[in-house]
C-alpha positions in Angstrom: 131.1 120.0 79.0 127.4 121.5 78.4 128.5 123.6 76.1 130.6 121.1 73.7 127.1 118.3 74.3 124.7 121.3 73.0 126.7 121.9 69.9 126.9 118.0 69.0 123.3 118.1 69.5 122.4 121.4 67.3 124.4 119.3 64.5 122.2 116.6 65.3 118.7 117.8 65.2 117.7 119.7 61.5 116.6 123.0 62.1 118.4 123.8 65.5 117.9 126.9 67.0 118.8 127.5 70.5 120.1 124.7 73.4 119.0 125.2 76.9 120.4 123.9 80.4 118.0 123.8 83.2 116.8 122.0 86.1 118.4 120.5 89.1 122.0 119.8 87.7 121.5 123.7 87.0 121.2 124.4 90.1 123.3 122.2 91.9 126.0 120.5 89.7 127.9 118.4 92.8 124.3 117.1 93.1 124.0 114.4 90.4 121.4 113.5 88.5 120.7 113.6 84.6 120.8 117.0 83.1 117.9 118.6 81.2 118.0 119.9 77.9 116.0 121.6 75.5 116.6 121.9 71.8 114.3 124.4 69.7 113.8 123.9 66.2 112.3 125.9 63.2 109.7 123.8 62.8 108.1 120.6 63.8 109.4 117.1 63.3 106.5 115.4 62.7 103.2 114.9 64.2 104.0 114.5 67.3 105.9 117.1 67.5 103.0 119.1 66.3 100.3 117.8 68.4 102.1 117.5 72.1 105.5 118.7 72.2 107.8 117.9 73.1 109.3 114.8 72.1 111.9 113.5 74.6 114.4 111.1 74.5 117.9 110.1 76.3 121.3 110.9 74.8 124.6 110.0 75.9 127.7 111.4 74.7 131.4 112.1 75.3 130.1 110.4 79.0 127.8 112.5 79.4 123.8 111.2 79.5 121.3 113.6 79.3 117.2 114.2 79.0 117.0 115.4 75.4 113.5 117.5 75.2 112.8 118.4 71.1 110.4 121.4 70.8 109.5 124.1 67.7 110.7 127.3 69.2 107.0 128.4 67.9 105.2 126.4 70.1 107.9 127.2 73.1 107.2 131.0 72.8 103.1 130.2 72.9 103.7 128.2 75.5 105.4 130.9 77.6 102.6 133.5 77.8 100.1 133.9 80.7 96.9 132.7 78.9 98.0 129.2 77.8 96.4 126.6 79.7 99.2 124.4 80.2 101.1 125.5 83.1 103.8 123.1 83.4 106.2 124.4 80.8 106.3 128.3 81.8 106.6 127.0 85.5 109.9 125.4 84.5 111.4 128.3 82.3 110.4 130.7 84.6 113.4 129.5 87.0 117.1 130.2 86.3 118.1 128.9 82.7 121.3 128.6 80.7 121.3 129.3 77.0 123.9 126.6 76.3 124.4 127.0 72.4 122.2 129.3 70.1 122.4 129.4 65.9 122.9 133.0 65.8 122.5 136.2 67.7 118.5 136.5 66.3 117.9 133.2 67.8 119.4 133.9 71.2 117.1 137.0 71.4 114.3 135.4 70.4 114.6 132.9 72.9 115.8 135.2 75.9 112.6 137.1 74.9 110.8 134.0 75.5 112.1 133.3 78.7 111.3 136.7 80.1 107.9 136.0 79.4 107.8 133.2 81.4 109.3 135.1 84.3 106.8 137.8 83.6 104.0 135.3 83.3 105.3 133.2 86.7 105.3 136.5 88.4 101.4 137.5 87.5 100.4 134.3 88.8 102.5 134.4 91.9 101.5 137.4 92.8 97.5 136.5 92.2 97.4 133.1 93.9 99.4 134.0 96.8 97.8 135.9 99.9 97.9 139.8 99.3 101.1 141.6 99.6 102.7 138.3 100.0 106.5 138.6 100.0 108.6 137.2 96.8 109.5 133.7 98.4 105.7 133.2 100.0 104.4 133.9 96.0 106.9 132.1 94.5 106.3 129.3 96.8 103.0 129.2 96.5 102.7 129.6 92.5 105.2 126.4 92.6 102.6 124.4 94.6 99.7 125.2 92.8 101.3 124.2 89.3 103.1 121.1 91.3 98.9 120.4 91.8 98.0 120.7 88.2 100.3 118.2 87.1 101.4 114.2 87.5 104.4 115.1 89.9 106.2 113.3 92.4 107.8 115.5 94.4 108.7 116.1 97.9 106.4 118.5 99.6 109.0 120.8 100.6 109.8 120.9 96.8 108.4 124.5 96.2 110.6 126.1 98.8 114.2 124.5 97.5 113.2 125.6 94.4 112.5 129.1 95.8 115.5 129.3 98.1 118.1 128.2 95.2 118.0 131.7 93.6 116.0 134.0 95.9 117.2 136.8 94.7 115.8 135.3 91.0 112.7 135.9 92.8 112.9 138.8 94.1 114.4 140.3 91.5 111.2 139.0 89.6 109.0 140.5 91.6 110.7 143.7 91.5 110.1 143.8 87.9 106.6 142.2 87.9 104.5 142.5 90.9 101.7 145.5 90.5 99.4 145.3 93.6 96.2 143.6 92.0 93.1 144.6 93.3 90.6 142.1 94.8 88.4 141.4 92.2 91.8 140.8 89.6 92.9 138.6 92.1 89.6 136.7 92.7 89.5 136.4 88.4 92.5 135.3 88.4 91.7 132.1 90.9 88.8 131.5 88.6 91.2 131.4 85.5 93.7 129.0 87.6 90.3 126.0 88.7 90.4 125.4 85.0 94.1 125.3 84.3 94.3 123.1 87.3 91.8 120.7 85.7 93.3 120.1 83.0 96.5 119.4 84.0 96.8 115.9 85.0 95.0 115.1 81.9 97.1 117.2 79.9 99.8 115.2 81.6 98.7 111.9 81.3 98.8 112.5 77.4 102.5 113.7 77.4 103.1 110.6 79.7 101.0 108.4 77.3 103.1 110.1 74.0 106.0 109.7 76.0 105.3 105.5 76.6 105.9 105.2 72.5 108.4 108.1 71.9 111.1 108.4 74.7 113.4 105.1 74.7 113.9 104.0 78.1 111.3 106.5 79.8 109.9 103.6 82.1 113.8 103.4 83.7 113.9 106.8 83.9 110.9 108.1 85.8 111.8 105.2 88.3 114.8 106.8 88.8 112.8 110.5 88.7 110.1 108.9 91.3 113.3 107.6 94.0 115.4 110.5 93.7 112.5 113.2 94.5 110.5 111.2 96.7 112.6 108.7 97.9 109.9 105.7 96.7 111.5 103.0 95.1 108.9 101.9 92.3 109.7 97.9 90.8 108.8 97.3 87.5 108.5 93.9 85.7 110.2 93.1 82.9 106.4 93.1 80.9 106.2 96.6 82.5 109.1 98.0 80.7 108.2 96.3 77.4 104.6 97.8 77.7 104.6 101.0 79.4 101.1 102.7 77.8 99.5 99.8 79.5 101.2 99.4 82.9 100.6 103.5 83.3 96.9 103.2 84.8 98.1 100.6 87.6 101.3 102.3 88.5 99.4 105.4 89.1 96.9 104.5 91.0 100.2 102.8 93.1 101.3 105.9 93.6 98.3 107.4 94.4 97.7 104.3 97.1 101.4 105.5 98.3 100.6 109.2 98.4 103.5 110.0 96.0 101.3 111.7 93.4 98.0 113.7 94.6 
């Protein structure tokens, strides 16, 4: 039913090049839950699109509702290499992902390119944040927690290690191909290079939230259910909540904060 959803949507969205399945109904399909897609374009679609991609939205077809992420596959490939500062999108690709529809074969290679570089780029990380000689599922772990820091995330603490022991031998297999023995001094550069990516990530984040308050249709409804379903924490919003999201963020963070469900 993936499939047949990520063709409807390429006919949808101008410019489609590639669909992609990821995420927890990925991994576990008898779990529930939304599923996450990803449709990569040519080219922006305006200027949002341009300025914080992506541009999310909810879409439900044939039965099937789904988080629809819209990104230029441009922006997706930068975002994939080791030296961009935001973290959170490479940390996500890095993990097991379907290519659920693609224009042509060009397109699919470009993207499975794309996605090997976020493997490659998850793995030098890993491999530098964790303690030395570290085996794939400590690294793995750890990279997950650190990039689980530099963002606005509500997750369970044990997060990092379901992630990890879902496909372990996508990690090893990873560090197979990856891991090259730093020395010291690369990895003490390397935790230097990480302090500023992990201060910019919850403001990074708070934009995309803020963008998200005027672009994604029902977002509010949807990171309550996000915030229950990983953390268990039921958050209530007000009717003046829903209609006003930009301004309700500040006190339902610092909520969560209060609650410890963000850090």
């Amino acid at each position: 039913m993936i499939d047949t959803f990520a063709r409807a949507l390429a006919d949808e969205v101008p410019g489609a090049m590639a669909v992609l399945f990821y995420g927890s109904c990925l991994r576990d399909p008898q779990a529930g839950g939304i599923p996450d897609l990803y449709v990569l374009t040519d080219a922006p679609r305006g200027l949002a699109d341009r300025l914080l991609p992506p541009t999310v939205r909810f879409r439900d077809r044939g039965g099937i509702a789904a988080k629809v992420a819209t990104m230029p596959a441009a922006a997706f490939v930068r975002a994939m290499d080791r030296k961009a500062l935001a973290t959170h999108l490479w940390a996500r690709f890095c993990q097991p992902v379907a290519l659920a529809w693609s224009r042509d074969p060009t397109a699919a290679d470009a993207v499975r390119a794309a996605l090997r570089e976020a493997q490659r780029t998850a793995a030098w990380w890993a491999e530098r944040l964790a303690p030395a000689r570290s085996p794939a599922e400590t690294a793995f772990e750890t990279l997950f927690r650190h990039t689980y820091a530099a963002e606005l995330r509500a997750e369970r603490k044990d997060r990092p290690r379901q992630l990890v022991q879902a496909a372990p031998a996508h990690w090893r297999g990873l560090a197979q191909d990856w891991f090259s023995a730093p020395s010291a001094a690369e990895r003490h550069a390397a935790a230097r290079a990480w302090t500023l990516r992990r201060r910019l990530g919850k403001p990074l984040a708070a934009l995309r939230l803020a963008k998200a308050a005027f672009t994604f249709e029902g977002g509010a409804s949807y990171l309550v259910w996000k915030i229950e379903r990983h953390t268990g924490y039921r958050l209530a919003l007000t009717p003046w909540q829903r209609r006003h999201p930009l301004l309700a963020a500040l006190p339902l963070l610092l909520r969560l904060r209060r609650a410890g469900i963000i850090r």
